[in-house]
C-alpha positions in Angstrom: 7.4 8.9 -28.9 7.5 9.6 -25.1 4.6 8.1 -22.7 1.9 10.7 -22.3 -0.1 8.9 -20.1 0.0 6.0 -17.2 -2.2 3.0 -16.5 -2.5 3.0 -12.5 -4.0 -0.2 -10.8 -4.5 -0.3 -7.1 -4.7 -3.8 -6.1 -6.1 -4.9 -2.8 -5.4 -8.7 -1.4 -9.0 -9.7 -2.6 -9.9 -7.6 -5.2 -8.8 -4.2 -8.0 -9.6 -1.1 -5.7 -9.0 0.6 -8.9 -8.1 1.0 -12.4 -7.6 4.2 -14.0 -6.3 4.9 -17.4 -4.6 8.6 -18.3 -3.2 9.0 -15.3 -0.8 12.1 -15.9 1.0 12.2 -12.7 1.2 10.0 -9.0 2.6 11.0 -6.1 3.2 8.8 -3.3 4.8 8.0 0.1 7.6 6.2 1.3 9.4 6.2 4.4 12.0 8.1 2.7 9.7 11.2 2.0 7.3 11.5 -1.4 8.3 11.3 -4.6 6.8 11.9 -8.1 6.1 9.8 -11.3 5.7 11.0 -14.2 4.7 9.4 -17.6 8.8 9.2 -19.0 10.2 8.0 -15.3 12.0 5.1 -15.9 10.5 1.9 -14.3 11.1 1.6 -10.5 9.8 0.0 -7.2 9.1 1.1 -3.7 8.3 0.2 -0.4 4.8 2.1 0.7 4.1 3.1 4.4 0.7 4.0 5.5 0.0 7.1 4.1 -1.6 9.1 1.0 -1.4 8.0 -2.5 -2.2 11.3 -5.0 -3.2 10.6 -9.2 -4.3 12.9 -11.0 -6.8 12.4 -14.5 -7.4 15.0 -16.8 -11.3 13.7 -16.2 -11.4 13.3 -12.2 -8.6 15.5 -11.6 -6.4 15.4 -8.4 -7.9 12.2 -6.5 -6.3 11.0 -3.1 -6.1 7.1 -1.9 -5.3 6.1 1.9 -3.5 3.5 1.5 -2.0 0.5 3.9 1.6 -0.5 3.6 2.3 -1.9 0.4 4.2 -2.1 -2.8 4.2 0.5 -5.6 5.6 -0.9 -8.9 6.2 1.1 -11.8 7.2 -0.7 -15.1 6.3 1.1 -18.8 2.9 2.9 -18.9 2.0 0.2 -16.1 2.0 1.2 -12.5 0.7 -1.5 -9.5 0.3 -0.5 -6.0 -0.5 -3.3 -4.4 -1.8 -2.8 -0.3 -3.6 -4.6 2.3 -6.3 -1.6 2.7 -7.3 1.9 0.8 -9.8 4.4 1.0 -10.7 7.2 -1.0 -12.0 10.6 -0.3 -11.5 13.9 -1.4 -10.7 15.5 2.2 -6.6 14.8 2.9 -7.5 15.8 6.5 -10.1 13.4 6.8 -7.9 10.7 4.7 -5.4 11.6 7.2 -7.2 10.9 9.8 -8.6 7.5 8.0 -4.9 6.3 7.8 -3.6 7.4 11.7 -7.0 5.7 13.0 -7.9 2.6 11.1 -4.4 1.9 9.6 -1.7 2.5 12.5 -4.2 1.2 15.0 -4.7 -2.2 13.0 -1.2 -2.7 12.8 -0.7 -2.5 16.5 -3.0 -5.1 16.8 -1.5 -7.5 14.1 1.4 -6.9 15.5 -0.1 -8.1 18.8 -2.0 -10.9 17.6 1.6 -12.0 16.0 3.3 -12.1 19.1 0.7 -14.1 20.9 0.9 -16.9 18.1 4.7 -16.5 18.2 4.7 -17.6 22.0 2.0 -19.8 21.2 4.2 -21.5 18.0 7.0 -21.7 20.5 5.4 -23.3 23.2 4.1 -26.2 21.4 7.2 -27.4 19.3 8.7 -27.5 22.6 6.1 -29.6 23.6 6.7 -32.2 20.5 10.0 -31.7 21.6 9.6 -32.9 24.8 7.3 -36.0 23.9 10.2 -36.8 20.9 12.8 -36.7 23.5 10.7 -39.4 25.9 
């Protein structure tokens, strides 16, 4: 008998964001464009950029997630999305917004704060290699 139904759990590094049985349909994201799942889809993964996650319940109806970049696994009834930040709402402009402000602007500064520790990283195993070398 084909699925009717999926189980979707948004994980967050720290803690479930949420868990929501009956989903009949997800839409999300990828750097690729969108794509659907459906109940029957065979079992798949993908890479998730910043951007809208849509799931829809026959008791909340269509419900959008902001969501970080992340992983989106779909295996059986089961489907894991796994991100480093999500927010939900029921405005996509203001979700939009959410993810262009908070999300994209974060990562510019990780990816900052990475550099500096790269140099920083660098600098001192030259260091040790320097004093090993004496």
């Amino acid at each position: 008998m084909p699925q009717t139904s999926m189980n979707l759990n948004v994980l967050l590094p720290f803690q479930v964001f949420a868990k929501k049985a009956g989903v009949s349909r997800i839409v999300a994201e990828t750097r690729e464009g969108a794509f659907g799942l459906l109940p029957h889809r065979l079992d798949c993964v993908a890479a998730l950029p910043p951007g809208i996650l849509i799931y829809e319940t026959s008791e909340d109806g269509e419900v959008f997630l902001a969501v970080d970049e992340g992983v989106l696994i779909k295996t059986g009834p089961d489907v894991f999305v796994s991100v480093r930040r999500a927010i939900s709402g029921t405005d996509l402009g203001q979700l939009r917004d959410a993810v262009e402000q908070e999300f994209l602007a974060l990562d510019g500064l990780e990816q900052d704060v990475r550099l500096v520790m790269t140099k920083l990283e660098l600098g001192l195993m030259r260091r040790l290699e320097k004093l090993h070398h004496e």
